[in-house]
C-alpha positions in Angstrom: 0.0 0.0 0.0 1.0 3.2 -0.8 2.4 5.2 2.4 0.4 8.4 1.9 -3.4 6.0 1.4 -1.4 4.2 4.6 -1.0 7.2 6.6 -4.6 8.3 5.9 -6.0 4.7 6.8 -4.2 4.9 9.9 -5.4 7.9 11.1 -8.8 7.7 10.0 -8.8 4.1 12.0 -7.3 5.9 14.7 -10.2 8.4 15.3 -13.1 5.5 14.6 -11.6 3.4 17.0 -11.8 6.2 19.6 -15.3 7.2 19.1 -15.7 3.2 19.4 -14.4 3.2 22.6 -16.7 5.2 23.8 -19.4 2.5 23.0 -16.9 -0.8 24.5 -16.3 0.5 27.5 -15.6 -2.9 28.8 -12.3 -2.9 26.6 -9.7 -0.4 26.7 -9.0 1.5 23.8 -5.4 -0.1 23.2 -6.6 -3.5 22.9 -9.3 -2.3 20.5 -6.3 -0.8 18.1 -4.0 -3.6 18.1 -6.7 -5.7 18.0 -8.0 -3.9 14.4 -4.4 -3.7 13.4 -3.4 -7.7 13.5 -6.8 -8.0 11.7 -6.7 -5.6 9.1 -3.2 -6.9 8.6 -3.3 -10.6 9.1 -4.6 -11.9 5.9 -2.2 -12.5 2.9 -3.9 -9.3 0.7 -4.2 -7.3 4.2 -2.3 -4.5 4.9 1.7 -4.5 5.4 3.7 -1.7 6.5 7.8 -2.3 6.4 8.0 -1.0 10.0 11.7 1.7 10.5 12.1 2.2 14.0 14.1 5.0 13.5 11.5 6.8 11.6 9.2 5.4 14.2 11.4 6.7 17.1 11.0 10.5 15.2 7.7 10.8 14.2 6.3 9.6 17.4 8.0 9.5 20.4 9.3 13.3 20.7 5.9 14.4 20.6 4.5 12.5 23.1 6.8 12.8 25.3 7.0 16.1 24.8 3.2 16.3 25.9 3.5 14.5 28.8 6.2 16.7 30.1 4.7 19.7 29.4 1.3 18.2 31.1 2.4 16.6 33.6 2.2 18.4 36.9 5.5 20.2 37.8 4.7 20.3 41.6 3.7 16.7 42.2 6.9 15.6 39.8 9.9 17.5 41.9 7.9 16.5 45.2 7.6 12.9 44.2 11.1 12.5 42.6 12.4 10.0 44.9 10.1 7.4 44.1 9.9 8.4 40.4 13.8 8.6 40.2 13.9 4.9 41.8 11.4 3.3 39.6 12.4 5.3 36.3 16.3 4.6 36.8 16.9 2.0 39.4 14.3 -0.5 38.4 15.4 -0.4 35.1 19.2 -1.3 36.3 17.2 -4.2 38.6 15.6 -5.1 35.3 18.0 -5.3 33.2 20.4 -7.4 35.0 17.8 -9.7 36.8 15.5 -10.2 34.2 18.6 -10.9 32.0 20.2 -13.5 33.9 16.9 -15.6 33.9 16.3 -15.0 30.0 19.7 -16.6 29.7 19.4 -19.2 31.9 15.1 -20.0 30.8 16.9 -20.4 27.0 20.4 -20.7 26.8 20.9 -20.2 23.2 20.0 -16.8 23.7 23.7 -15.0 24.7 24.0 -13.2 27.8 24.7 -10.0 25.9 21.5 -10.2 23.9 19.5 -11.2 27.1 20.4 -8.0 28.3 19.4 -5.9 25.3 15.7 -7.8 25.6 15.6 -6.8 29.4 16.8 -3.6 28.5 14.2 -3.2 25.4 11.0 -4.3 27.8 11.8 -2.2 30.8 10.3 1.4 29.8 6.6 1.2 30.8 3.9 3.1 28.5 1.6 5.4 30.6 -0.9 6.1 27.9 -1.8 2.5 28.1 -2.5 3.2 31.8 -4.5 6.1 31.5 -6.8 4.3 28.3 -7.3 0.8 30.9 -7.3 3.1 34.3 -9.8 6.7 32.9 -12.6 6.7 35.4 -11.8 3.4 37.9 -10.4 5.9 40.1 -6.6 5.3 39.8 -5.4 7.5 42.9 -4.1 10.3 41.4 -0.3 10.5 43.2 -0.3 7.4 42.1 -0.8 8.1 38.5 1.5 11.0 38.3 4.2 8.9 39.9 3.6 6.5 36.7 3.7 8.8 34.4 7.0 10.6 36.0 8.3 6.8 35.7 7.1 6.9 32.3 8.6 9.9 31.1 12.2 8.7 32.3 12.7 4.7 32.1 12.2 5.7 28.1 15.7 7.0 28.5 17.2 5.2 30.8 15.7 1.4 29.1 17.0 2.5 25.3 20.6 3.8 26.4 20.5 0.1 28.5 19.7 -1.2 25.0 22.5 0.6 23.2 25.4 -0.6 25.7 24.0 -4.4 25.2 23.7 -3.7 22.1 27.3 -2.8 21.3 28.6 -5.3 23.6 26.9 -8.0 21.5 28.6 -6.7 18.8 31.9 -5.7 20.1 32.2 -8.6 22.6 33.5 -6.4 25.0 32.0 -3.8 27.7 34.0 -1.4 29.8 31.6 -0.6 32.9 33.5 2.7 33.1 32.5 3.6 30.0 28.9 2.7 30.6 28.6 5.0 33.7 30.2 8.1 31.8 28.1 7.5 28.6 25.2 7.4 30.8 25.8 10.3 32.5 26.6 12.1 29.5 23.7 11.4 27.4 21.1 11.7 30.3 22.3 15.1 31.7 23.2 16.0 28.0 19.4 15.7 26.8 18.6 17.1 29.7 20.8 20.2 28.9 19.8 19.9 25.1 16.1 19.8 26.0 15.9 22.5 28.5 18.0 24.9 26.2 16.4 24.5 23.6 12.5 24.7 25.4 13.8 27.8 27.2 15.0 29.9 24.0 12.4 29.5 21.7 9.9 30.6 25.0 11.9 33.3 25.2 11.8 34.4 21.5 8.1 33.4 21.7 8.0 35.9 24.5 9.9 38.9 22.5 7.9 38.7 19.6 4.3 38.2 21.2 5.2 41.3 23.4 5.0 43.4 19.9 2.4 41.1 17.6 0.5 40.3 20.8 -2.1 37.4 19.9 -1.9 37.9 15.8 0.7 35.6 15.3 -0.8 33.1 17.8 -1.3 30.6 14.7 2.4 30.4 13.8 3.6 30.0 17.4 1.1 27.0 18.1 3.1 25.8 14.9 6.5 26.0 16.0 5.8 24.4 19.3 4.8 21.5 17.6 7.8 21.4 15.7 9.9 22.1 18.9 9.9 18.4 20.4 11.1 17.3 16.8 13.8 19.6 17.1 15.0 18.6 20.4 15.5 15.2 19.2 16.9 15.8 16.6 19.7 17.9 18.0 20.2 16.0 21.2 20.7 12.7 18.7 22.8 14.6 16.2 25.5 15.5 19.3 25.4 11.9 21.0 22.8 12.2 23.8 19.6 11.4 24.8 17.0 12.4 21.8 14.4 11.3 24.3 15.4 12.9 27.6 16.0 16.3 25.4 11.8 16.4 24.1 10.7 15.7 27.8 12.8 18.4 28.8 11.6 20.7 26.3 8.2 20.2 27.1 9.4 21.1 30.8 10.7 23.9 30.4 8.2 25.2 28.1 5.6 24.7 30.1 7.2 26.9 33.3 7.8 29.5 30.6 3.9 29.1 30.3 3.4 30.4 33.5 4.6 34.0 32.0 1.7 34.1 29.2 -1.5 34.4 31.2 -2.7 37.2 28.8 -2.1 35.2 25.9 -5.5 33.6 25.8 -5.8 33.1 21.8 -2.5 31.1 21.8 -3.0 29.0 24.5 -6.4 27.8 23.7 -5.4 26.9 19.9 -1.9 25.1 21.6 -4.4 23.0 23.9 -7.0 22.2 20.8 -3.4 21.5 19.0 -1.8 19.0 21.5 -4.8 16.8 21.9 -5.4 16.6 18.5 -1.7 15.6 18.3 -2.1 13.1 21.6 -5.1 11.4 19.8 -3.7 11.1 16.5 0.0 9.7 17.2 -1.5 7.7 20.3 -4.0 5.7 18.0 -1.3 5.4 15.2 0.9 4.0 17.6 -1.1 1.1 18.8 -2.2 0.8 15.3 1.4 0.1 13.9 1.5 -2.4 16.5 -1.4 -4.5 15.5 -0.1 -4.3 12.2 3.1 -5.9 12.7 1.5 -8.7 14.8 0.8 -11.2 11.8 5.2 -11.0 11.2 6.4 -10.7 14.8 4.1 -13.5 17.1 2.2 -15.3 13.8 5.2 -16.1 11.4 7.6 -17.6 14.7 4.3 -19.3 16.2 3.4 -21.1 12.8 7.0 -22.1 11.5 7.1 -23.3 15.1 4.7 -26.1 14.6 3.4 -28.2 17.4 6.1 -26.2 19.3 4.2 -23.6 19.5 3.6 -23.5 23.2 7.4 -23.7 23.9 7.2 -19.9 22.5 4.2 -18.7 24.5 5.7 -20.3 27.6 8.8 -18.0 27.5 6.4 -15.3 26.7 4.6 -15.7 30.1 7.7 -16.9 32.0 9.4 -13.5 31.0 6.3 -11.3 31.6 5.3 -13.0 34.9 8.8 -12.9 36.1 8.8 -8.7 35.0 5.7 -8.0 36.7 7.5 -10.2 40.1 10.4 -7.9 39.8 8.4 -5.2 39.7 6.3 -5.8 42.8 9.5 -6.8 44.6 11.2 -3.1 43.7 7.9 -1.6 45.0 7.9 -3.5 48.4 11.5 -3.0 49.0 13.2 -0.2 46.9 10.0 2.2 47.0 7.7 1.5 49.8 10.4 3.5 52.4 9.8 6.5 49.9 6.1 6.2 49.5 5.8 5.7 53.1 7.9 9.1 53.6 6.1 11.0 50.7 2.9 9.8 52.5 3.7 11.1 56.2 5.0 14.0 54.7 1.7 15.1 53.0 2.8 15.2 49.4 0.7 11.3 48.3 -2.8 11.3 50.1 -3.1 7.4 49.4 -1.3 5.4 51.6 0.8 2.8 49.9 -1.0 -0.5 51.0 -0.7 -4.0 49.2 -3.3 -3.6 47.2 -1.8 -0.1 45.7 1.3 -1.5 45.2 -0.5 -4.3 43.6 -1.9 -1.9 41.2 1.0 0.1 40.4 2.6 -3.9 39.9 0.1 -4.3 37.0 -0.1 -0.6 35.8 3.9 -1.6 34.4 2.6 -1.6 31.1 4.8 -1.8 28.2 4.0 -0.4 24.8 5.6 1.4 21.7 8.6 2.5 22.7 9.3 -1.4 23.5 8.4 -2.2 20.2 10.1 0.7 18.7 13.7 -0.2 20.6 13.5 -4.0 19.9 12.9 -3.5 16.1 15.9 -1.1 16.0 18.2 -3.9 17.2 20.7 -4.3 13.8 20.4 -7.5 11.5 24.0 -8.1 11.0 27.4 -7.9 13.7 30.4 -5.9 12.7 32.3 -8.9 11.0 29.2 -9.3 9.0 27.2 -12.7 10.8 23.6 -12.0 11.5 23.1 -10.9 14.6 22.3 -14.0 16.8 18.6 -14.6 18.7 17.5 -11.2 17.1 14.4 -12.8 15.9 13.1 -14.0 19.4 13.9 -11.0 21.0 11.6 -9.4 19.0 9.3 -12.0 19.2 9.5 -12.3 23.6 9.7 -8.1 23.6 6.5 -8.1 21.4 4.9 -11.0 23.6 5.7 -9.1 26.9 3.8 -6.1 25.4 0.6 -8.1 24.7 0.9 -9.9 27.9 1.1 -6.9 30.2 -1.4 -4.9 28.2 -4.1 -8.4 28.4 -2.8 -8.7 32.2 -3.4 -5.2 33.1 -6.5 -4.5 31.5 -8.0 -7.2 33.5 -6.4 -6.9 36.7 -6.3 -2.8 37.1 -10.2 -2.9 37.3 -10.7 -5.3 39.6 -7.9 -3.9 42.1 -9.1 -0.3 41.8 -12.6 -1.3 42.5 -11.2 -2.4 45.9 -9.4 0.5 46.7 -10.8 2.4 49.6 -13.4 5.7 47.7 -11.1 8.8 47.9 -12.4 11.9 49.4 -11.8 14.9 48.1 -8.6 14.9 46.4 -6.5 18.2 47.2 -6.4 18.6 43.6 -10.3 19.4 44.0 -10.4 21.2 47.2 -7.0 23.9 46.0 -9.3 24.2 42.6 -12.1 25.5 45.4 -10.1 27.4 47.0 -8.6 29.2 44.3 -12.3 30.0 42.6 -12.6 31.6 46.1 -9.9 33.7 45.7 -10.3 34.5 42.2 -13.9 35.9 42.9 -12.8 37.8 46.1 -10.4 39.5 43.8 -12.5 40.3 41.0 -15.4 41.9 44.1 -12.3 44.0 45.3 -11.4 45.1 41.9 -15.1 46.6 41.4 -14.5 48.9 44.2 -14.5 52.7 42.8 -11.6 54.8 44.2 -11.7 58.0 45.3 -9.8 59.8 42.2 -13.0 57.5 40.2 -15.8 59.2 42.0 -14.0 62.8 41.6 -13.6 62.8 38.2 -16.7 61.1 36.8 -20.8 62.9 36.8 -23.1 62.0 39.8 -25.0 60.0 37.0 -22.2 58.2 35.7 -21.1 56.8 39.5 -25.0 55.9 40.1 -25.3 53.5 36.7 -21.5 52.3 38.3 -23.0 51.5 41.2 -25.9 49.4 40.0 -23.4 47.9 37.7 -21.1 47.1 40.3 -24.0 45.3 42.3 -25.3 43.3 39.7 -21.9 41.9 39.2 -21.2 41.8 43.0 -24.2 39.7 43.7 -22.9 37.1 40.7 -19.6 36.9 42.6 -21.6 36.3 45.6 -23.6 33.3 44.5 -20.3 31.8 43.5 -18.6 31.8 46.0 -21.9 30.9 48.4 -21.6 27.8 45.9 -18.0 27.3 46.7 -18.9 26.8 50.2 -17.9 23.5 51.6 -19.4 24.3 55.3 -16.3 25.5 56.9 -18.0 28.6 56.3 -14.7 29.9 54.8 -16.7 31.4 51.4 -19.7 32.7 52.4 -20.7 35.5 53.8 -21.7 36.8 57.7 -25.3 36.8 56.5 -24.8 33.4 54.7 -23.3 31.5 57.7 -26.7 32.2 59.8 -28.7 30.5 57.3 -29.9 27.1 57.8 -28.5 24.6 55.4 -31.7 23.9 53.9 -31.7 27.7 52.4 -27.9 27.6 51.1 -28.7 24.1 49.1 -31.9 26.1 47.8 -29.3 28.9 46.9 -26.9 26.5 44.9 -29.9 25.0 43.6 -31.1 28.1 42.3 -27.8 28.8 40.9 -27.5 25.6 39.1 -30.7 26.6 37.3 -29.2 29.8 36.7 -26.4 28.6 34.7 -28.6 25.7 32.9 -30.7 28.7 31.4 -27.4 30.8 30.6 -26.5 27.8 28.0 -29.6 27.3 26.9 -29.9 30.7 26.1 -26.1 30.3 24.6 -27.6 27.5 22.4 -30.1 29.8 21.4 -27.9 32.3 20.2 -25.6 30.4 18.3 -28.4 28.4 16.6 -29.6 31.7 15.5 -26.1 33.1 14.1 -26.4 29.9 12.3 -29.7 30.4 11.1 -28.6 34.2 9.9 -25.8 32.6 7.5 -27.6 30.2 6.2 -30.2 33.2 5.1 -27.2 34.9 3.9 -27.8 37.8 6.2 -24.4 37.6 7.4 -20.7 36.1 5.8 -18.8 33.2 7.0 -16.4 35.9 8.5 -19.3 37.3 11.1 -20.6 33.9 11.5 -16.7 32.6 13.0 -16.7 35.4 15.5 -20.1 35.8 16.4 -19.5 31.6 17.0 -15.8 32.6 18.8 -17.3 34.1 21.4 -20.6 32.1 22.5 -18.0 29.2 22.3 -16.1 30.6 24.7 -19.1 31.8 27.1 -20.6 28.2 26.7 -17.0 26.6 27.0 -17.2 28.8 30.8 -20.5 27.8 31.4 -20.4 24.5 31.2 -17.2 24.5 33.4 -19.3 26.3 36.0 -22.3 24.0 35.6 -20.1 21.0 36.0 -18.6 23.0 39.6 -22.2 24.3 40.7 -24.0 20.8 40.2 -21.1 19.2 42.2 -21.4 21.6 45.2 -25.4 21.3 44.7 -25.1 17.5 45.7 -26.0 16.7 42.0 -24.1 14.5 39.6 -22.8 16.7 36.8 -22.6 13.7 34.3 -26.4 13.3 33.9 -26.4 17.4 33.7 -28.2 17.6 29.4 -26.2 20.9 29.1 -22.6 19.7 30.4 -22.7 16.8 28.3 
């Protein structure tokens, strides 16, 4: 098949799959797209894509990754680093020498060196695989962003494993000194690369946005998504970590975020942007994978004959004896720093068996597995092919469908056990900074006393009714806010019986219901004025702009106002 028509058929599979998941809920979405892919793919006139890792490792990876760091909550990373830094690097080291003794001794014609390049290619988890099996079974949210800190770095630290076993298969010979300063190098390199390279194009983001202001907000969202490409590019081209240099990137761009509050335009087309970009390169990814099924498990299982099982044994040996390892780190490398993260206030969710269980299972491994196994070269430098290279892709591809089957059957029913959170302080410093937001805006109403000098009697009275329109909104809010520590409501407020404040929020919930109907309303008749030809397609974008973004607000507050009501926001017609 042509690549372009592949490309297309990918994509477009990609977003149907998506909207199908929506419908399966009983099967995550990543099972669904390999699934399609080894079907599409399996018979002889199916579809076949000659897989390059290398353009794989481009196209793909620095993007993601580059999402996930700019994402990921900065806070929660630097306070949970300890237990991040220990699964991300030092469970990889566990891995790759534990997991690589066995896989030479479980089949000995599989050299040492090579057992450690399939230990080292199968110990980077894949936390969009998480997310897919774990959205809405309530994954404990510290939990979460430990994996996806884990996530972000075992990428790195599981491919330059790969590429010292890699070279001592073909070399024969492995200084350990070397190893250490290589690592360093190319993981603080990246890092250096990355962060560089995120911090001066925010800064020349920020020098020409300070004279175009939001006009050129189209071209930036562009060259931010060219930015992780370029970070990976430039951290490969000087001999360090490609990977570690797009995470970083997205880092640092994201505390130069911080800086751009004004820039409203910009950020909302970056957001639309990014999860367009996440959805697309997510479902292609999974995609690819089901596609190279039929070669990589069918071709070895069938020329195996009534062998067969000999292969799927190893398969499950190797992936039970991962997921062991793993819950072994967790119980004695981690549970010390959970314990302390926990006492300290920084994880809510104390780390009991049955988490740890869950984090066990939530070691998921995915593309970049795939990805590093299939960039493995044919051929050693005197020119012999290199040896076992076939079953290591063939075990690393196994170990991918094994944990992905395992965990999308054992996540749910672990979570389900897991004690109901309560609020999560997530939720409650959202409240609390509402609050403060609408206590600012009320102060910022106030009329000074150069205001009343210079303006007309008349012009301070229509102020003043004005001003207590708006006041009373901010009022209702934060009465709505109230979560009975009396903290957002007012003197007057605090005397009233609970029964009257519900009625209140209540009452306010209506409120907003009829603002987005009346939103609806509007737009339906912009709509209805272009296709009269009363107005162009020009007027009808802005007109549409704006009650966009009043219903985009709207249904924000709906979701918050039904919530502090007592009422379940997901059965709300308008927030759906």
């Amino acid at each position: 098949m042509h690549t372009v028509e592949t490309v297309l058929l990918v994509l477009l599979l990609g977003a149907l799959t998506g909207i199908a998941a929506r419908y399966i809920r009983a099967v995550p979405l990543p099972l669904i797209q390999i699934a399609l892919g080894a079907a599409i793919a399996w018979p002889q006139a199916g579809v076949h894509i000659a897989f390059d890792p290398d353009l794989f490792m481009l196209l793909f990876i620095p993007p993601l990754l580059f999402a996930d760091g700019w994402r990921i909550p900065k806070r929660e990373f630097f306070a949970l680093s300890k237990p991040i830094l220990l699964l991300a690097f030092g469970l990889v080291l566990f891995t790759v020498f534990g997991l690589g003794y066995l896989i030479h001794w479980l089949i000995p014609s599989v050299p040492l060196t090579v057992a450690f390049a399939l230990a080292a290619v199968i110990s980077p988890t894949d936390a969009v695989a998480v997310a897919a099996i774990t959205r809405n079974l309530g994954m404990p949210e510290k939990t979460m962003h430990i994996l996806e800190g884990e996530s972000l770095l075992n990428d790195a630290s599981g491919l330059v494993a790969l590429k010292f076993a890699v070279v001592a298969a073909l070399t024969g010979a492995l200084s350990w000194t070397e190893v250490a300063q290589d690592f360093v190098w190319m993981s603080l390199g990246g890092l250096a690369v990355g962060a560089g390279l995120g911090w001066g194009f925010s800064y020349a983001r920020s020098s020409i946005t300070r004279r175009l202001g939001d006009v050129a907000a189209t071209q930036m969202v562009l060259l931010l998504v060219l930015l992780p490409f370029a970070a990976y590019l430039v951290g490969e081209k000087i001999g360090v970590s490609g990977i570690l240099a797009a995470v970083a990137a997205g880092i640092a761009t994201n505390f130069a975020d911080l800086e751009r509050s004004s820039y409203v335009s910009e950020r909302m087309q970056t957001e639309g942007t990014w999860s367009l970009v996440e959805a697309a390169f997510n479902g292609a990814i999974f995609l690819l994978l089901g596609l190279q099924l039929p070669a990589i498990i069918g071709v070895p299982l069938y020329e195996a004959g009534e062998h067969w099982w000999v292969l799927v044994g190893y398969v499950c040996a190797i992936s039970t004896a991962l997921l062991l390892m793993r819950w072994f780190w967790l119980m004695l490398g981690v549970r010390h720093a959970l314990r302390r993260a926990h006492h300290e206030g920084k994880m809510a969710e104390h780390p009991s068996h049955l988490l740890t269980l869950a984090t066990t299972f939530a070691g998921i491994r995915g593309a970049v597995t795939l990805a590093g196994a299939l960039s493995v070269p044919m051929l050693l430098n005197d020119g012999q092919p290199f040896p076992s290279r076939g079953m290591l892709i063939f075990l690393a591809t196994g170990t991918i469908l094994f944990t992905l089957i395992a965990g999308s059957i054992a996540l749910p029913l672990i979570l389900r056990r897991l004690p109901v959170p309560g609020e999560s302080r997530t939720v409650r410093e959202e409240r609390l900074a509402r609050e403060a937001a609408c206590n600012a805006a009320i102060d910022a109403l106030s009329l000074s006393d150069e205001e009343l000098e210079r303006h007309s009697p008349e012009w301070v009275t229509m102020h003043q009714e004005v001003i207590g329109h708006l006041m009373q909104e901010y009022r209702n809010r934060l009465q709505l806010l109230d979560d009975g520590s009396g903290m957002a409501t007012s003197l007057e407020t605090q005397r009233e019986s609970p029964e009257v404040v519900r009625q209140r929020k209540l009452r306010y919930v209506l409120e907003v219901e009829l603002r987005l109907r009346c939103i609806r309303a509007e737009r339906d008749a912009v709509f209805t004025e272009r296709h009269t030809h009363r107005i162009n397609d020009e007027s009808l974008r802005t007109l549409v702009s704006e009650l966009d973004l009043q219903d985009v607000s709207m249904r924000k507050r709906l979701i918050v106002a039904r919530r502090a009501a007592g009422l379940d926001s997901k059965h709300s017609g308008h927030a759906d």
